[in-house]
C-alpha positions, -999 to +999 in steps of 0.1 A: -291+241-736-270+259-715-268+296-727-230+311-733-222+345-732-189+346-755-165+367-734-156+387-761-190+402-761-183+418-730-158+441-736-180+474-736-196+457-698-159+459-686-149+493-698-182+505-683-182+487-649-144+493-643-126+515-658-148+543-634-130+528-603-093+514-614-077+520-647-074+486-670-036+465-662-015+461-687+013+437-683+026+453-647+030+432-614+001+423-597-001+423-561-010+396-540-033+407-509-018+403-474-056+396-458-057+378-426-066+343-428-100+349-411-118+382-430-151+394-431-172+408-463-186+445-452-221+442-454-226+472-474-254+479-497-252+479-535-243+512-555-243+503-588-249+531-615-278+527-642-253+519-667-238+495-650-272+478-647-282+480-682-246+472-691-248+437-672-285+432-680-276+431-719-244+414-720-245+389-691-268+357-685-290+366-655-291+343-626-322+329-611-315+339-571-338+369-555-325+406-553-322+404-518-319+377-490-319+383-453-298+352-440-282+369-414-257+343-409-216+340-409-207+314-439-179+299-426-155+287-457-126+261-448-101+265-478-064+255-483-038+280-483-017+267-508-038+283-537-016+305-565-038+328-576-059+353-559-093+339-554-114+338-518-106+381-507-083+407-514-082+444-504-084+472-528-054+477-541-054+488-576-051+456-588-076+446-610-080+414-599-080+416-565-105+447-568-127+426-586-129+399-558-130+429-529-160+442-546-171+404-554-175+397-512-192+429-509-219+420-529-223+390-523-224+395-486-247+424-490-272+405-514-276+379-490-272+392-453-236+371-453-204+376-437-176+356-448-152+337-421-121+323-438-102+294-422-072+283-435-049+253-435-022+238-457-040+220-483-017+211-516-011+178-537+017+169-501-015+180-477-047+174-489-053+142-469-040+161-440-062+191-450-094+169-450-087+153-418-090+186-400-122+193-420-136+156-403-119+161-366-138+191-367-171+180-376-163+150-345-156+183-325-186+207-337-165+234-348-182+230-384-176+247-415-204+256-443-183+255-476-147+237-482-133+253-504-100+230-511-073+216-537-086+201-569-090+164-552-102+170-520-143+176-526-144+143-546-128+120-519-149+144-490-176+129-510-168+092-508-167+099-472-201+111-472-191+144-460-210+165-490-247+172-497-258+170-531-261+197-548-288+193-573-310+189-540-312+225-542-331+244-564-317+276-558-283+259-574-282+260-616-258+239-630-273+249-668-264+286-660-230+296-679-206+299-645-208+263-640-188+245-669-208+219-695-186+196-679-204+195-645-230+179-657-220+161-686-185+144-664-190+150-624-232+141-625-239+106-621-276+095-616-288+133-610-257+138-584-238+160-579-210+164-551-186+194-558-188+223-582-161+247-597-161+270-627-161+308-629-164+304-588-124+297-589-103+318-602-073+295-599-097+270-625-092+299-651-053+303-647-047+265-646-066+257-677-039+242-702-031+257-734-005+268-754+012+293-752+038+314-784+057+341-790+050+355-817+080+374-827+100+341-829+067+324-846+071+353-875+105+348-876+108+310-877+075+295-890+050+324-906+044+360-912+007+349-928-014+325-908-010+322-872-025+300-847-053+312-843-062+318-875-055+279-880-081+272-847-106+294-858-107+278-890-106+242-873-069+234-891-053+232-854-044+196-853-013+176-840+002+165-871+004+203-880+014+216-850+041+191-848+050+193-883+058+228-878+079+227-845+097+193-846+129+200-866+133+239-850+161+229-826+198+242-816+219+226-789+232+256-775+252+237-751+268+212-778+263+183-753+242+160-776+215+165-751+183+185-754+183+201-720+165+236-710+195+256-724+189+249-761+168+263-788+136+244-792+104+247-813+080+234-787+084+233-749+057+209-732+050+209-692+052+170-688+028+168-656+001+178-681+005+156-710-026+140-710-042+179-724-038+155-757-059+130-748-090+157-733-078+177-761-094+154-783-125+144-761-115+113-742-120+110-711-109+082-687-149+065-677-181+076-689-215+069-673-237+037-692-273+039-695-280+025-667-267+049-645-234+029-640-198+041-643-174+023-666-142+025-684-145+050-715-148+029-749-129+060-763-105+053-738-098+018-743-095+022-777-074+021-808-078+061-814-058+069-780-036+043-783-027+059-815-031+096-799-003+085-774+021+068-801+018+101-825+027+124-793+050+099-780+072+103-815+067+138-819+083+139-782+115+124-793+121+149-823+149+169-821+122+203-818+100+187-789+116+186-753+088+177-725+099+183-688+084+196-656+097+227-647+130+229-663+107+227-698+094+264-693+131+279-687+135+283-726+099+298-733+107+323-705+145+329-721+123+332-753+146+302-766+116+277-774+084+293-797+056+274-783+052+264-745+020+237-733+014+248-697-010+262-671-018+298-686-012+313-654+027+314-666+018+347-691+015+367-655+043+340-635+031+326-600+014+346-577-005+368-601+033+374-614+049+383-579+076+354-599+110+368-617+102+341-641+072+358-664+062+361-703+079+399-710+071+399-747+043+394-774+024+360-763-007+341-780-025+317-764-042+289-784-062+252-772-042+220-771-046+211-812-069+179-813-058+148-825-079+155-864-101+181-879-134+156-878-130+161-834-160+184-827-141+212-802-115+220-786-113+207-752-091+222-722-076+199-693-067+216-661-036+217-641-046+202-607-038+230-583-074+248-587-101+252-566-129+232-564-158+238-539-184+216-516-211+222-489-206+203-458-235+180-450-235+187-415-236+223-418-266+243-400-270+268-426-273+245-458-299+269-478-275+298-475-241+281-478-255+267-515-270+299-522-238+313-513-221+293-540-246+302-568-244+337-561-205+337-554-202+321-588-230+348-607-209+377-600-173+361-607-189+355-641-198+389-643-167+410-627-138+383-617-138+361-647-133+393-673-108+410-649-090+378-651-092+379-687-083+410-690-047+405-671-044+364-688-043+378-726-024+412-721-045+425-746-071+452-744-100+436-761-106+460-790-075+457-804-069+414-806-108+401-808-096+369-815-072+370-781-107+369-768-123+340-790-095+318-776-099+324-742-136+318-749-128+285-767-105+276-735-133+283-709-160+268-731-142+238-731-130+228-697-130+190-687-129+177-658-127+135-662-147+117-634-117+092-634-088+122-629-107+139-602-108+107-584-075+096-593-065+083-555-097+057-559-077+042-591-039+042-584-038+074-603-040+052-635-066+074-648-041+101-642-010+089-651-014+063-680-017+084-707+009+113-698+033+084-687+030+062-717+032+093-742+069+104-721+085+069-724+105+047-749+072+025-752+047+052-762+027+028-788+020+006-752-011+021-741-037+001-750-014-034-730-008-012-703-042-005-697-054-037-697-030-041-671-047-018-651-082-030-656-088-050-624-076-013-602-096+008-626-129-014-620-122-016-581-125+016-581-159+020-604-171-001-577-163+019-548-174+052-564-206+037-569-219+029-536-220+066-537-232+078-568-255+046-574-291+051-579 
């Protein structure tokens, strides 16, 4: 079983290990770094003081790799540049973040005997095709990379191509270890394969987990000075017929148009895009693997307990309290006219590690996506699409150290990047709000990924799109018909994926 290390138990490691070299953000701006697009780690040795050792030696899951490696190579990392968040190098700034991932090269590289090369190119939701054509005319060319390091899609249709090794070939690479998410093996691993990893490695993973997000003057003053939400999560009472029930009738038309728009009053704002964090939120995942090996719709799926998952949010959404957009739905949680906002997290700090004018000023909570009942096991967190996810080109000369690379990359963001990101996400020093910790724990804990998401593009983006776009429509109790709809594009694509992931 793979051993967790709740993040809350590491408050004493990250007084010890930081507050000697930069004193703990509160809610300022952070910086983003201004690096070139190609830098280089310094190959410095490690100076870490004996309570720093003993610090991370008590509170942090070891890895498995040696002390030292003497690769002597330049990992070469192709990675888009459309990423929000800092995440591949920084200089020391001050800013905790970028500190952490300054310090996170350096020992990595020194560890190792690495330097880094970063390569850059535009590689969004508009550019990843483009973005992975370079990666392939450059293989053609022999100007090869080691790692790709791209947009959330990218790895998995790198891998249809055949342009990934597989990294459970490796064992220097441990997918049990508690950087790599439960849901890399239990979602992305089909017939002991395994193309792509992310996880504590990407920062951008953390800050696009979905969640949501409260004020919690405006939740004192409108719904409860006793039991908040998480109090309700902790003791498993956070479902969606009392989440709803509480925000569905809080609404003023400020305007007096007769239309809920982003300048009224509302009791919950939800980020539309990311509707389907119900359906996750509630374990249900687009396919799942048989026992054969084979990939196939999800019975959950293509069931009666989504379709009624997507009716219930579906009428919640046309209650006066609910308004669901894209962007214009986090105008009134920024305005602090709308209690609750469902979004990417990465909105307590704004865009850019909150180098945006638009940015949660005031006392926030952040809680899971409520499940659909009490008798779901855990909370489970979808993800925004814009994160990182990362590969190791097949064709790469320096296969041993690229993957080791990764393992050892994503060791010491567990240990320094992931709690530094913590620290900035809850605005909350970790003494004084211990549950602020538990939920960020309970978010982390239970990232999913779903096979059938990641390789949306192989199934019309049904396995995207179906559930958020059925929930946000006029026929919200139509899931289950427009799924069989969709059947014969769903299992054209099962097909496809396994000629790669077959046995």
């Amino acid at each position: 079983m793979k051993k967790h290390v709740r993040l809350f138990a590491m408050i004493l490691a990250i007084i010890t290990l930081l507050l000697s070299a930069v004193s703990c953000a509160e809610t300022g701006t952070e910086n983003e770094t201004t690096a070139t697009p190609e830098t280089q780690a310094p190959s410095v040795s490690g100076d870490s003081t004996e309570a720093e050792t003993t610090a991370e030696e008590t509170l942090f899951a070891p890895d498995d790799l040696k002390e030292k490696y003497e690769f002597n190579e330049t990992i070469t990392i192709f990675m888009w540049d459309d990423y929000r968040m800092t995440e591949f190098y920084a200089e020391e700034t001050g800013d905790i973040i970028a500190d952490s991932i300054y310090h996170r090269n350096i020992k990595v590289g020194d560890r190792l005997g690495v330097t880094f090369e970063f390569v850059e190119e535009p590689g969004d939701s508009g550019d990843y095709k483009d973005w992975i054509k370079k990666a392939e005319n450059d293989r053609a060319a022999d100007n090869d990379y080691d790692i790709y390091a791209g947009y959330s899609r990218s790895a998995p249709l790198m891998a249809i191509k055949g342009m990934n090794v597989n990294l459970l070939d490796y064992e220097v690479f441990n997918v049990d270890k508690p950087w790599w998410p439960e849901a890399l093996t239990s979602e992305c691993t089909v017939n002991d394969k395994l193309y792509f990893c992310t996880g504590d490695i990407a920062t951008s993973m953390l800050w696009y987990m979905n969640g949501f997000m409260y004020n919690k003057d405006l939740y004192k003053d409108y719904i409860s000075t006793e039991k908040t939400p998480m109090d309700m999560v902790i003791n498993n009472e956070w479902t969606m017929d009392i989440f709803f029930g509480m925000v569905k009738d809080l609404y003023v038309d400020n305007n007096q148009d007769g239309l809920k728009d982003k300048t009224d009053f509302f009791g919950a704002t939800m980020y539309s895009t990311d509707l389907g964090a119900f359906q996750i939120g509630s374990g249900i995942t687009s396919l799942e693997k048989g026992e054969d090996g084979s990939l196939r719709i999800s019975e959950k799926w293509n069931s009666q307990l989504c379709a009624d998952i997507c009716a219930l949010l579906g009428s919640y959404i046309q209650q006066p309290g609910v308004y669901a957009a894209t962007s214009a739905s986090r105008t009134p949680f920024f305005n602090q006219t709308s209690i609750f906002h469902m979004d990417r997290i990465f909105l307590i700090k704004g865009v850019d590690n909150g180098n945006s004018e638009d940015k949660v000023t005031f006392a926030c909570g952040v809680v899971p996506v409520p499940k659909y009942d009490n008798t779901i096991e855990k909370y489970r967190t979808n993800l925004g699409n814009p994160y990182t996810i990362y590969a190791v080109n097949a064709t790469s000369k320096k296969l041993e150290a690229a993957v080791t690379t990764l393992e050892a990359m994503g060791s010491e963001n567990y240990r320094s990047v992931t709690p530094a990101v913590f620290e900035v996400a809850m605005k909350v020093r970790y003494q004084d709000d211990p549950q602020a910790s538990e939920m960020f724990d309970i978010l982390k804990e239970g990232v999913s990924f779903d096979f059938g998401k990641l390789y949306g593009t192989s199934f019309g983006d049904v396995t995207s799109n179906l559930f958020p776009n059925t929930a946000n429509s006029p026929n919200y109790s139509a899931f289950l018909t427009q799924l069989k709809k969709s059947e014969r594009i769903i299992n054209k694509g099962i097909d496809d994926l396994m000629k790669v992931y077959g046995k």
